[in-house]
Biotite code that builds the C-alpha atoms (Angstrom):
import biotite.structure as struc

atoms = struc.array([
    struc.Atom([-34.588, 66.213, -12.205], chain_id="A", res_id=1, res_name="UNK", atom_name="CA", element="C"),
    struc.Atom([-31.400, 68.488, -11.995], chain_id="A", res_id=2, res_name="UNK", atom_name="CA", element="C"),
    struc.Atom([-30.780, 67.418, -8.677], chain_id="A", res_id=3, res_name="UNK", atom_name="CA", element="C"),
    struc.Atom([-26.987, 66.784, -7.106], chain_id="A", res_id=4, res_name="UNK", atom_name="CA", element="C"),
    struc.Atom([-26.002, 65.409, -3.548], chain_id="A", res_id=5, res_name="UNK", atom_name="CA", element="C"),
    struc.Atom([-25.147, 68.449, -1.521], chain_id="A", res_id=6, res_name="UNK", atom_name="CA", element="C"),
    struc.Atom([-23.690, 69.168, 1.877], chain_id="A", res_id=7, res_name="UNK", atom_name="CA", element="C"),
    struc.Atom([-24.573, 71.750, 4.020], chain_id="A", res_id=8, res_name="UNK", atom_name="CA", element="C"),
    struc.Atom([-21.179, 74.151, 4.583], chain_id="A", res_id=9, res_name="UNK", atom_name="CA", element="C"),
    struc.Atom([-20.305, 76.779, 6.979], chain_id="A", res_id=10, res_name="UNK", atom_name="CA", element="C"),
    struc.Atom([-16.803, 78.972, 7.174], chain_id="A", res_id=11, res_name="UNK", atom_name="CA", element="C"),
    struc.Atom([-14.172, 77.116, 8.769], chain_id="A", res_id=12, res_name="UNK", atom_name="CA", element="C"),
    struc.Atom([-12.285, 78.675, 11.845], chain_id="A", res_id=13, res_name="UNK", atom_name="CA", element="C"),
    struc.Atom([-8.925, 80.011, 10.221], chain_id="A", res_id=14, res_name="UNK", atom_name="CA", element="C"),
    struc.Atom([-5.478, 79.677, 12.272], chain_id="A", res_id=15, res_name="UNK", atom_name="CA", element="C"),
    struc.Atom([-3.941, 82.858, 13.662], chain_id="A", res_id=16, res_name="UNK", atom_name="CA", element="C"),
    struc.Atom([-1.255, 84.626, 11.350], chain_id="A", res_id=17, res_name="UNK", atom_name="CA", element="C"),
    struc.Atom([1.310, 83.624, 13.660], chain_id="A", res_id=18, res_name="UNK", atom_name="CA", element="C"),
    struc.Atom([0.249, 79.813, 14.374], chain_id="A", res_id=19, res_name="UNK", atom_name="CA", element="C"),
    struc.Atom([3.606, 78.344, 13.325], chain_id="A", res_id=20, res_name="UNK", atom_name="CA", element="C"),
    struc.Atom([5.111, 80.805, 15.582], chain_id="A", res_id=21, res_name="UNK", atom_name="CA", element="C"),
    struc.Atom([2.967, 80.061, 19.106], chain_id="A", res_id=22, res_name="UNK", atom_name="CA", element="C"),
    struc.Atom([2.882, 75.944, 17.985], chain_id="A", res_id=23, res_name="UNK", atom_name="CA", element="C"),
    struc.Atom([6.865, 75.853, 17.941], chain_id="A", res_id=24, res_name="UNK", atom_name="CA", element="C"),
    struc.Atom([6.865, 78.267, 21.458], chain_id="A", res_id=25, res_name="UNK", atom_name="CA", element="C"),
    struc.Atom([3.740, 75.738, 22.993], chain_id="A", res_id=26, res_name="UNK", atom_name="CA", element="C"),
    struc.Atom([6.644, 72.970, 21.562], chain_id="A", res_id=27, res_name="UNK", atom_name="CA", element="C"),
    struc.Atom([9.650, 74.040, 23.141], chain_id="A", res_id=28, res_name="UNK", atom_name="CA", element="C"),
    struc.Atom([8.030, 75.113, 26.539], chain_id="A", res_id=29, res_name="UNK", atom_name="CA", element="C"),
    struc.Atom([6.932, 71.522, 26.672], chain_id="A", res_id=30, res_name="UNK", atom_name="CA", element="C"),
    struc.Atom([10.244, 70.191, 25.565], chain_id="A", res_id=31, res_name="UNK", atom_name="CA", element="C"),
    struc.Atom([11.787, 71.930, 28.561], chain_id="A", res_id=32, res_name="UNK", atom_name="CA", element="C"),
    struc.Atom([9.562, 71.059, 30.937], chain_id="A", res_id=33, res_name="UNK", atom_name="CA", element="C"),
    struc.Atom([10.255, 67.378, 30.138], chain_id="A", res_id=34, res_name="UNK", atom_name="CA", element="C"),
    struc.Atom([13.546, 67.857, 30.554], chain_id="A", res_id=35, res_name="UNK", atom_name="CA", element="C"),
    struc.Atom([13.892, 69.461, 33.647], chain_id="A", res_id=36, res_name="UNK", atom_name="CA", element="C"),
    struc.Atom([11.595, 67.892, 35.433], chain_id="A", res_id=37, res_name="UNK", atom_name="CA", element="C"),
    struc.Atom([12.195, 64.524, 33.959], chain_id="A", res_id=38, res_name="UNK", atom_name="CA", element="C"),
    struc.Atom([8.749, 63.749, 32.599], chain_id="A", res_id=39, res_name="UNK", atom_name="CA", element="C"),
    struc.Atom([8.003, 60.233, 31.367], chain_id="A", res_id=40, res_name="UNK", atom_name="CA", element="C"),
    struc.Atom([5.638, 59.993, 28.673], chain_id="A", res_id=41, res_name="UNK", atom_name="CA", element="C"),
    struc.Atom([2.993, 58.040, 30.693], chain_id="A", res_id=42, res_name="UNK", atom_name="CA", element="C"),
    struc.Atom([2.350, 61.251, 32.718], chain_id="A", res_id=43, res_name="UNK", atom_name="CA", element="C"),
    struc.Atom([1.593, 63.412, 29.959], chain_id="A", res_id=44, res_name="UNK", atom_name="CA", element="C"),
    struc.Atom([-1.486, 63.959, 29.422], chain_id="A", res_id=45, res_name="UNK", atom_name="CA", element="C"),
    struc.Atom([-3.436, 65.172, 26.478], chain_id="A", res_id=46, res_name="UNK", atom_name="CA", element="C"),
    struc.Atom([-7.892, 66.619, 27.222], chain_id="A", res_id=47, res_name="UNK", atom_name="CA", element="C"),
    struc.Atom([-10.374, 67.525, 24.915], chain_id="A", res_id=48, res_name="UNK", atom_name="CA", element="C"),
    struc.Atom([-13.925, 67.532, 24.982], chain_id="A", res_id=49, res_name="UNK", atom_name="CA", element="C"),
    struc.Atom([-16.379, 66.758, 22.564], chain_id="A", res_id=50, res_name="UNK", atom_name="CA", element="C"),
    struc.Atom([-19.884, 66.831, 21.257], chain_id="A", res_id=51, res_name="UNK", atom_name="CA", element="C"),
    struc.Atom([-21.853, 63.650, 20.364], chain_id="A", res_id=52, res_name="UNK", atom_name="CA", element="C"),
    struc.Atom([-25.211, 63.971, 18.900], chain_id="A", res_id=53, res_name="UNK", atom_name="CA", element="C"),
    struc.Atom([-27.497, 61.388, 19.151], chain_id="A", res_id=54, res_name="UNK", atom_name="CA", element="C"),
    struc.Atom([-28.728, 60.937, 15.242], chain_id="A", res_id=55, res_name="UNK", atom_name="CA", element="C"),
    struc.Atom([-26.141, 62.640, 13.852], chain_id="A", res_id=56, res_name="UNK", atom_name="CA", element="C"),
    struc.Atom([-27.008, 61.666, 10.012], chain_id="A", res_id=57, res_name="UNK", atom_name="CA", element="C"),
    struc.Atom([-24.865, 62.362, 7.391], chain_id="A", res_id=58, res_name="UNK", atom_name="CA", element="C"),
    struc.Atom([-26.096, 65.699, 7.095], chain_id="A", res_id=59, res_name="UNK", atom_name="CA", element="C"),
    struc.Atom([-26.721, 64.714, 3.165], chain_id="A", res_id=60, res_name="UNK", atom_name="CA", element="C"),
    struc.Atom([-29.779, 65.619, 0.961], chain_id="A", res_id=61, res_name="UNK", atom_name="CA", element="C"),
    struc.Atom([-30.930, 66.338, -2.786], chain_id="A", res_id=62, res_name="UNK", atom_name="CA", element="C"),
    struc.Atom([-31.219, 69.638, -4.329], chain_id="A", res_id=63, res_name="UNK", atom_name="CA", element="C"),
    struc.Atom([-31.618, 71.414, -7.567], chain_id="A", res_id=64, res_name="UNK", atom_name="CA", element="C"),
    struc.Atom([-27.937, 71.846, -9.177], chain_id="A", res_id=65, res_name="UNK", atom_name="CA", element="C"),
    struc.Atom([-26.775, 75.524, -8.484], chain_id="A", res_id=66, res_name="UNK", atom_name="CA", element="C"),
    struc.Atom([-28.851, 75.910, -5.673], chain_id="A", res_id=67, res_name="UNK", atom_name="CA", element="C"),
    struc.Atom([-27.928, 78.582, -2.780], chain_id="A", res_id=68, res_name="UNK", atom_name="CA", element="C"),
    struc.Atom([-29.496, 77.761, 0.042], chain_id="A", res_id=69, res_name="UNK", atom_name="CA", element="C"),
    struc.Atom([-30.068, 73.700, 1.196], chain_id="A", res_id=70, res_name="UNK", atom_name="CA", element="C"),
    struc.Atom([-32.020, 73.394, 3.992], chain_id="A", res_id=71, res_name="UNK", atom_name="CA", element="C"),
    struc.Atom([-31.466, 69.590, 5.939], chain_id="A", res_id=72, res_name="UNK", atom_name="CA", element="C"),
    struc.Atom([-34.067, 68.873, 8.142], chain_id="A", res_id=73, res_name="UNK", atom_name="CA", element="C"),
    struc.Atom([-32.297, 68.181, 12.005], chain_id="A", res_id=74, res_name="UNK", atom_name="CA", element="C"),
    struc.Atom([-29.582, 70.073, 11.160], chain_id="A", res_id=75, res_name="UNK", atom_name="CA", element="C"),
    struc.Atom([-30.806, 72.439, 14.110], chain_id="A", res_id=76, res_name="UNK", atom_name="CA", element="C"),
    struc.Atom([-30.743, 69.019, 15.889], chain_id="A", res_id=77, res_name="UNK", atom_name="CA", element="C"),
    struc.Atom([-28.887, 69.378, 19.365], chain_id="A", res_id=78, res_name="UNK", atom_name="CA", element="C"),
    struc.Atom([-30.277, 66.520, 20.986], chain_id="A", res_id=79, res_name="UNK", atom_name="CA", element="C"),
    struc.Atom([-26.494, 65.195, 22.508], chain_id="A", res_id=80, res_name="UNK", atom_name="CA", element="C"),
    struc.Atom([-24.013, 65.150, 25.332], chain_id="A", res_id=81, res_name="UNK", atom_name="CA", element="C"),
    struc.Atom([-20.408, 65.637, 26.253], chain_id="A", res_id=82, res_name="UNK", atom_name="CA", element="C"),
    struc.Atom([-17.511, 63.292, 25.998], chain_id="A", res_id=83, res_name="UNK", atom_name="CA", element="C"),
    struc.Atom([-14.355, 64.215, 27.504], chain_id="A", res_id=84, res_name="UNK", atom_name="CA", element="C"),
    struc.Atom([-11.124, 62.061, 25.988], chain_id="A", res_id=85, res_name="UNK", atom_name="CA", element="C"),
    struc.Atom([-8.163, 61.779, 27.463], chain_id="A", res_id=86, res_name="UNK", atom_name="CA", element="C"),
    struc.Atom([-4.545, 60.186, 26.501], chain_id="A", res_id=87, res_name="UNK", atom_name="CA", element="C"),
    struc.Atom([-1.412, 60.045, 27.439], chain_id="A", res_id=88, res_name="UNK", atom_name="CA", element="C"),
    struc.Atom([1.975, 60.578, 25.209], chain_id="A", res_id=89, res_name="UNK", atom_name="CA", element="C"),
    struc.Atom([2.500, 56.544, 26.167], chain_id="A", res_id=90, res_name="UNK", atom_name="CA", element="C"),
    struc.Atom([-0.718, 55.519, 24.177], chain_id="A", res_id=91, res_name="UNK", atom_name="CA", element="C"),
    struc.Atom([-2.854, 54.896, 27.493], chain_id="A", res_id=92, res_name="UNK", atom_name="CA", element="C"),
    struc.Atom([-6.311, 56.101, 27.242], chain_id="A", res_id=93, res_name="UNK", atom_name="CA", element="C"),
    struc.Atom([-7.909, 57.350, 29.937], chain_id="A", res_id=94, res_name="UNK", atom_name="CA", element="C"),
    struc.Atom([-11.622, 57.097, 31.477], chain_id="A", res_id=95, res_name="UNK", atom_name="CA", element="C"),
    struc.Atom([-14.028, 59.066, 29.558], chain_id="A", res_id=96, res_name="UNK", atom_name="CA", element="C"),
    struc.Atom([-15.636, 61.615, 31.249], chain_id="A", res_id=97, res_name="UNK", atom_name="CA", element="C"),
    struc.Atom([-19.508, 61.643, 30.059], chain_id="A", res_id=98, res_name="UNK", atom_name="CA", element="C"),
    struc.Atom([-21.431, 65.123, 30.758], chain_id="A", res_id=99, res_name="UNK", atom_name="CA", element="C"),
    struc.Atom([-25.451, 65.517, 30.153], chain_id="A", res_id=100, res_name="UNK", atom_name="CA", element="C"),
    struc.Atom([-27.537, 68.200, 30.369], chain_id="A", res_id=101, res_name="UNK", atom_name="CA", element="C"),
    struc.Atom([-29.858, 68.107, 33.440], chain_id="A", res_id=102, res_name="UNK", atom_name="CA", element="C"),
    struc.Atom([-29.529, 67.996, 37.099], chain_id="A", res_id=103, res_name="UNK", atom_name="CA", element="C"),
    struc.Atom([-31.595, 65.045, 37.691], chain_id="A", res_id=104, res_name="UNK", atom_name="CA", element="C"),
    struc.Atom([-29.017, 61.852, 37.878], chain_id="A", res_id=105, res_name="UNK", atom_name="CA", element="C"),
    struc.Atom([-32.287, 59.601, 37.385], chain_id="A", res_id=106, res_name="UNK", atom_name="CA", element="C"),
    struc.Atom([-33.555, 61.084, 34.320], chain_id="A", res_id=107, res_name="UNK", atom_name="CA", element="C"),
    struc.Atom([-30.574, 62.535, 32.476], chain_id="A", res_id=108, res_name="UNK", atom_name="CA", element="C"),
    struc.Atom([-27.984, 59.619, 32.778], chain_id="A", res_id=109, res_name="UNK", atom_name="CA", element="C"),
    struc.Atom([-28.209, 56.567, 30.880], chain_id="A", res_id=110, res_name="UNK", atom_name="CA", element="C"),
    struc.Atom([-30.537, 53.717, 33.170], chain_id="A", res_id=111, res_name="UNK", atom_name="CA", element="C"),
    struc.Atom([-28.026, 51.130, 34.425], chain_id="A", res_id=112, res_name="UNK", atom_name="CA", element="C"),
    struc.Atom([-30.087, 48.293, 32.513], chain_id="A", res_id=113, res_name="UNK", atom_name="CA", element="C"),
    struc.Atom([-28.782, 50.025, 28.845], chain_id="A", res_id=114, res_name="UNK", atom_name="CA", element="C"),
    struc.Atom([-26.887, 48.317, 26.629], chain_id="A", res_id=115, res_name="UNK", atom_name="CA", element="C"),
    struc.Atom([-23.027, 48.247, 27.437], chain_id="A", res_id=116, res_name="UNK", atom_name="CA", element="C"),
    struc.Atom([-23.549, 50.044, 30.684], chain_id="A", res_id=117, res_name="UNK", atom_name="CA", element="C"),
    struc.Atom([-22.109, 46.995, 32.979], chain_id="A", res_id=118, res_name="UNK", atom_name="CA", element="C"),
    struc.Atom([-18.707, 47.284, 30.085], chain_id="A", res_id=119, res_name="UNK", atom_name="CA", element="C"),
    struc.Atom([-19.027, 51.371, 30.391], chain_id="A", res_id=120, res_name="UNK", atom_name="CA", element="C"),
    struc.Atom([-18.587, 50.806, 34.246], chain_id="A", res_id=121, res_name="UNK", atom_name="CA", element="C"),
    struc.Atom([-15.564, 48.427, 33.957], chain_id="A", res_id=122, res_name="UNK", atom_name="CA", element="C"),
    struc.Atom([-13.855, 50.852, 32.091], chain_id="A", res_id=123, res_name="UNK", atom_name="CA", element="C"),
    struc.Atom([-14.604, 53.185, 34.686], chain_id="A", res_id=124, res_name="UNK", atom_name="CA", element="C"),
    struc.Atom([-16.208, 55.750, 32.624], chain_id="A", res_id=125, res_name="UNK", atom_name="CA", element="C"),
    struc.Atom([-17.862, 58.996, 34.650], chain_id="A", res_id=126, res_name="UNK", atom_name="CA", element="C"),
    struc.Atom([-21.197, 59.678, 34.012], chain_id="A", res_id=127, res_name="UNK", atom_name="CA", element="C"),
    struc.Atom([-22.204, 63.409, 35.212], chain_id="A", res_id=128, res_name="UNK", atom_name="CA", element="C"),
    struc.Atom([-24.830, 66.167, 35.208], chain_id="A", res_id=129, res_name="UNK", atom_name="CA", element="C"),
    struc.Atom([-23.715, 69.478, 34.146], chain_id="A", res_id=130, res_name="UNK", atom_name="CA", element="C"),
    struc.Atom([-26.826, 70.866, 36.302], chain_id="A", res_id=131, res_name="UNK", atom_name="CA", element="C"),
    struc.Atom([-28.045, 73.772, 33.302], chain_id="A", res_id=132, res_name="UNK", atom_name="CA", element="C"),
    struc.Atom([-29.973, 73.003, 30.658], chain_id="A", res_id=133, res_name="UNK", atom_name="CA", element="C"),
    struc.Atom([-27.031, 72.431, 28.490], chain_id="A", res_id=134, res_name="UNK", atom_name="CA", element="C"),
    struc.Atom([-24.208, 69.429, 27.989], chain_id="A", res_id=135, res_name="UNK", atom_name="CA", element="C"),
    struc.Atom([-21.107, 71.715, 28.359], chain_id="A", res_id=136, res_name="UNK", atom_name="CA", element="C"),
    struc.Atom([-18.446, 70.763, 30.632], chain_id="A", res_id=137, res_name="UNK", atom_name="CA", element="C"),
    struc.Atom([-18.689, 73.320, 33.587], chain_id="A", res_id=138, res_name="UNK", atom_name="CA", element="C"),
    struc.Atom([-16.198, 74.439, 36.528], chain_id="A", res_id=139, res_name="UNK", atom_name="CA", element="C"),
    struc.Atom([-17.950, 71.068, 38.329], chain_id="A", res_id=140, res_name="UNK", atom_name="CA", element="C"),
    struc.Atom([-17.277, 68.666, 35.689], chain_id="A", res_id=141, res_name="UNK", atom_name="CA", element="C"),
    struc.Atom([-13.744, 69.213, 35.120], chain_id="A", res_id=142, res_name="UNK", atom_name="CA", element="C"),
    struc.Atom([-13.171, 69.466, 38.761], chain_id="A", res_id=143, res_name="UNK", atom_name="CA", element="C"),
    struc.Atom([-14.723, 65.859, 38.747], chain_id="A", res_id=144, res_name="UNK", atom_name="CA", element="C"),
    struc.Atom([-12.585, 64.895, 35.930], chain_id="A", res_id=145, res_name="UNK", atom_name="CA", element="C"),
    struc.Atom([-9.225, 66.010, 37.703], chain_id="A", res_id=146, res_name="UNK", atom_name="CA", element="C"),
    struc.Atom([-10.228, 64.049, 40.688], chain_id="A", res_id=147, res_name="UNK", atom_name="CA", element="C"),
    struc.Atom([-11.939, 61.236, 40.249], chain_id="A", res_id=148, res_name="UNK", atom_name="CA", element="C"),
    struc.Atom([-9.845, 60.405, 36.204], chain_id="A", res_id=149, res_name="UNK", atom_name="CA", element="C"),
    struc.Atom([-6.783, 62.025, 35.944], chain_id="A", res_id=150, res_name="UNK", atom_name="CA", element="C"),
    struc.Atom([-5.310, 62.512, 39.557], chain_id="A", res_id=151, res_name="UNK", atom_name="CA", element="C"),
    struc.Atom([-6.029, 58.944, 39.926], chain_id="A", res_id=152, res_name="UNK", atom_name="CA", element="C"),
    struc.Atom([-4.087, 57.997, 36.337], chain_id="A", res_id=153, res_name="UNK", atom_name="CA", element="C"),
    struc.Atom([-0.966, 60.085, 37.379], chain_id="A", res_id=154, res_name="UNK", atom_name="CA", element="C"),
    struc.Atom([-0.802, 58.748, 41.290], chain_id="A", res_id=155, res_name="UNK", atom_name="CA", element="C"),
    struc.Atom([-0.878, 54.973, 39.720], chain_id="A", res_id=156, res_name="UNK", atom_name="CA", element="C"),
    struc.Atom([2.126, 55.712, 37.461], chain_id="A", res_id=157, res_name="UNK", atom_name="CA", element="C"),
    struc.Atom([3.644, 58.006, 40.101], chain_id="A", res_id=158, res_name="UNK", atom_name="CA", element="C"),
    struc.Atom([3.553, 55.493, 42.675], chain_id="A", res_id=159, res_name="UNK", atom_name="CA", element="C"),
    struc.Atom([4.529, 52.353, 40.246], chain_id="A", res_id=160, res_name="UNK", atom_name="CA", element="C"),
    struc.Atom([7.991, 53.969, 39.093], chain_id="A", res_id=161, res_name="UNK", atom_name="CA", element="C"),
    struc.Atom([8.284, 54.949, 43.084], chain_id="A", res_id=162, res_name="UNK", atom_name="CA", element="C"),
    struc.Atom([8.099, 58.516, 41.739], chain_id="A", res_id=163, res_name="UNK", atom_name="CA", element="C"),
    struc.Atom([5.507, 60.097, 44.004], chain_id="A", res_id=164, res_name="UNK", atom_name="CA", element="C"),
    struc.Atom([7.304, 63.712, 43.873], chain_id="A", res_id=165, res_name="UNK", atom_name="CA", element="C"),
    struc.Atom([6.944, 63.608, 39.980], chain_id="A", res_id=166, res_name="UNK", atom_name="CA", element="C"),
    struc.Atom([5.741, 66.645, 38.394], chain_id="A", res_id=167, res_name="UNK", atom_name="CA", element="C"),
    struc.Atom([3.016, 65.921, 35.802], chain_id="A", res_id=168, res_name="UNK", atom_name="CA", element="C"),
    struc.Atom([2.113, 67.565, 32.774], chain_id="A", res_id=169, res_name="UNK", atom_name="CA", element="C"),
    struc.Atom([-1.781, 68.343, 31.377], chain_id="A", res_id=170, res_name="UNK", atom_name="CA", element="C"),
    struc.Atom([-2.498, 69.960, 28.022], chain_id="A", res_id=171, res_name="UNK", atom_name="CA", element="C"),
    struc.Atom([-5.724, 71.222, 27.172], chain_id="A", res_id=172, res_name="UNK", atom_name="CA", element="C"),
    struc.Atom([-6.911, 73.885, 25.099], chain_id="A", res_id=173, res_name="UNK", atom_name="CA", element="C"),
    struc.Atom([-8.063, 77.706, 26.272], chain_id="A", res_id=174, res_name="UNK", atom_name="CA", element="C"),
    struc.Atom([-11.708, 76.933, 26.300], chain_id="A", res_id=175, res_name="UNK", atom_name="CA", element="C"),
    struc.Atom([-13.059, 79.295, 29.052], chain_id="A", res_id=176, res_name="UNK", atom_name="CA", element="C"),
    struc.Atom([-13.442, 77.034, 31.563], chain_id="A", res_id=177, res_name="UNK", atom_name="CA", element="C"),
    struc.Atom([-10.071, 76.116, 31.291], chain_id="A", res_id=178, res_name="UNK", atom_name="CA", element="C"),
    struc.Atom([-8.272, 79.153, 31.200], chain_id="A", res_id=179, res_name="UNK", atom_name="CA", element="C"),
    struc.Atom([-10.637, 80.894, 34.379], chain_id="A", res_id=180, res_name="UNK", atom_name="CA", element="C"),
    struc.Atom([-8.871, 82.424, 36.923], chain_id="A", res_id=181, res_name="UNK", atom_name="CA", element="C"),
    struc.Atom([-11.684, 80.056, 39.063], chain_id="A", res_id=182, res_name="UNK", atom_name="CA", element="C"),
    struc.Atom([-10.043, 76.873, 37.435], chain_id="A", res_id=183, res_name="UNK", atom_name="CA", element="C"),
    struc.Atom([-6.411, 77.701, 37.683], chain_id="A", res_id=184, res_name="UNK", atom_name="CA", element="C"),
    struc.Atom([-6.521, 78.614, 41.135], chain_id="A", res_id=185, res_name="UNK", atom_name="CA", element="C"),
    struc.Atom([-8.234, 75.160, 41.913], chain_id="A", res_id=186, res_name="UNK", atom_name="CA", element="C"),
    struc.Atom([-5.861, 73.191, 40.262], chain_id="A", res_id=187, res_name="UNK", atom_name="CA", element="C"),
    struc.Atom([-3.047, 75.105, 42.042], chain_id="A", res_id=188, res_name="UNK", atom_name="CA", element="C"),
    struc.Atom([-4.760, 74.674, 45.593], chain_id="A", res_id=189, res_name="UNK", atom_name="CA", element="C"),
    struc.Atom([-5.667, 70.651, 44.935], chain_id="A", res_id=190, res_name="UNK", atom_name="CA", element="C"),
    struc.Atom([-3.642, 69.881, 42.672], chain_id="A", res_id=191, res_name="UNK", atom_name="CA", element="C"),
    struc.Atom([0.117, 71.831, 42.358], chain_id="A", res_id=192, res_name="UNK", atom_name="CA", element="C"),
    struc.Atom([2.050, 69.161, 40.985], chain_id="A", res_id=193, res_name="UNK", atom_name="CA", element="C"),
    struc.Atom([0.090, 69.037, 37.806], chain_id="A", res_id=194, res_name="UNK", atom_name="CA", element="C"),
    struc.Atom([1.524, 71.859, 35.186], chain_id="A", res_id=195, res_name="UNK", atom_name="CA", element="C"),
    struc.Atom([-1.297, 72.765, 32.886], chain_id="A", res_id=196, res_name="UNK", atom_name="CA", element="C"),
    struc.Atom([-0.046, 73.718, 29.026], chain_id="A", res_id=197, res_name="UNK", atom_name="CA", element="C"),
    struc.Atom([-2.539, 75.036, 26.805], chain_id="A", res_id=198, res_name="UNK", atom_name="CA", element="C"),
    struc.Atom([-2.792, 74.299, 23.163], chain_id="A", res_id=199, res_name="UNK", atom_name="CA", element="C"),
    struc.Atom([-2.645, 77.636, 21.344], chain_id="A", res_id=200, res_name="UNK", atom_name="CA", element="C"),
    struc.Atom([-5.795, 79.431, 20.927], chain_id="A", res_id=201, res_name="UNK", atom_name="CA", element="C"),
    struc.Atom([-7.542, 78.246, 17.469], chain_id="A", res_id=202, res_name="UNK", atom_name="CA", element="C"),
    struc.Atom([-4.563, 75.798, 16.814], chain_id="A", res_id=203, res_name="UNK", atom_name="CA", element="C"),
    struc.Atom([-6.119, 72.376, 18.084], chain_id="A", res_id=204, res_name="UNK", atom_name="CA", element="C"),
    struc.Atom([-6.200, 71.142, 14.442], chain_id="A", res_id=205, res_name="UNK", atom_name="CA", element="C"),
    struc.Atom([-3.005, 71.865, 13.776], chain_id="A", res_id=206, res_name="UNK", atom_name="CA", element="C"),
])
C-alpha cells in the first residue's frame, strides 16, 4: 500500500547560546553553598513536575510514504494530571505530590476503593485539587508540597544528624510559579532556611 510507520514530530526547545556558560555558574553556586554551609547530600533536594496522560498511546499510526501531514487520532488528548517528583542527591525519593484538575475532592481524586490506593497512602503520596479547570501545579499546590513533603523530609534528616540549624538546599526550575515574587516571598516568610536554586532557564535536559 505505500504505507510506513510514522510519528507525529514537533520542534524541539533548543538550549540558550550560552547554556554551558549558566550550567557551570548554576554548578559552582551550588558547590559553594555546600561548602559553606556544610550541606549533606540527604538535604538536597531536586523538584520537577510532570504530566501524565491517562491513554497516552504510542502516538504511532500508518501513512502513505512521503506524506506531510499525519494526523493521530487523541493526539489532542489531554485527559491527565500532575505528578510532582522529588529526590534527594542521597538517592531518597520523596512523596509524590499528585495534582488534578477540579475543585471537588470527591469527584476529581482517585475513590479510596482504587487499585493501589491503600499502597499510594503508605507511601504517603498527596493527592490535591488545583481548583481551575486545569492539572497545573498552582501557588496552592506547591505551598502544600513545601509543607506537608519536603519541610517534613528535611526536619527528619535535620533532626536525626542533631542538625536542626542546617541550611537546606531546593532546586527547581524557573517555571512561573516558581520564580513569582508571590512564591519566593512565601518560602522566605515560612520557610528561610531552605535556599531555592533554579535550574537554568531551558536547560533541564541538560
Amino acid at each position: 500500500l505505500g504505507w510506513s510507520i510514522r510519528r507525529p514530530t514537533r520542534a524541539g526547545r533548543k538550549l540558550p547560546i550560552d547554556w554551558e556558560n549558566q550550567c557551570l555558574r548554576s554548578f559552582f553556586r551550588i558547590a559553594v553553598m555546600i561548602r559553606d554551609e556544610d550541606i549533606p547530600a540527604c538535604l538536597i533536594v531536586n523538584t520537577d513536575q510532570t504530566q501524565c496522560l491517562y491513554s497516552a498511546g504510542n502516538k504511532l499510526t500508518y501513512a502513505r510514504k512521503g506524506s506531510k501531514q499525519v494526523s493521530v487520532v487523541g493526539m489532542d488528548e489531554k485527559r491527565a494530571f500532575t505528578l510532582v517528583v522529588g529526590i534527594s542527591l542521597s538517592g531518597e525519593v520523596l512523596p509524590f505530590q499528585v495534582v488534578y484538575a477540579g475543585s471537588d475532592r470527591k469527584r476529581s481524586l482517585p475513590k479510596t476503593t482504587a487499585p493501589l490506593y491503600q499502597e499510594a497512602m503508605e507511601l504517603e503520596f498527596q493527592f490535591e485539587v488545583s481548583n481551575t479547570k486545569t492539572y497545573w501545579s498552582t501557588q496552592e499546590t506547591m505551598r502544600s508540597y513545601v509543607t506537608d513533603i519536603l519541610a517534613p523530609y528535611f526536619n527528619r534528616h535535620r533532626t536525626r544528624m542533631n542538625r536542626l540549624d542546617q541550611r537546606c538546599l531546593w532546586q527547581i526550575d524557573v517555571w512561573a510559579v516558581h520564580r513569582s515574587q508571590e512564591f519566593r516571598d512565601w518560602m522566605k516568610k515560612t520557610h528561610p532556611w531552605i535556599t531555592l536554586e533554579y535550574v537554568p532557564a531551558g536547560c533541564t535536559c541538560v
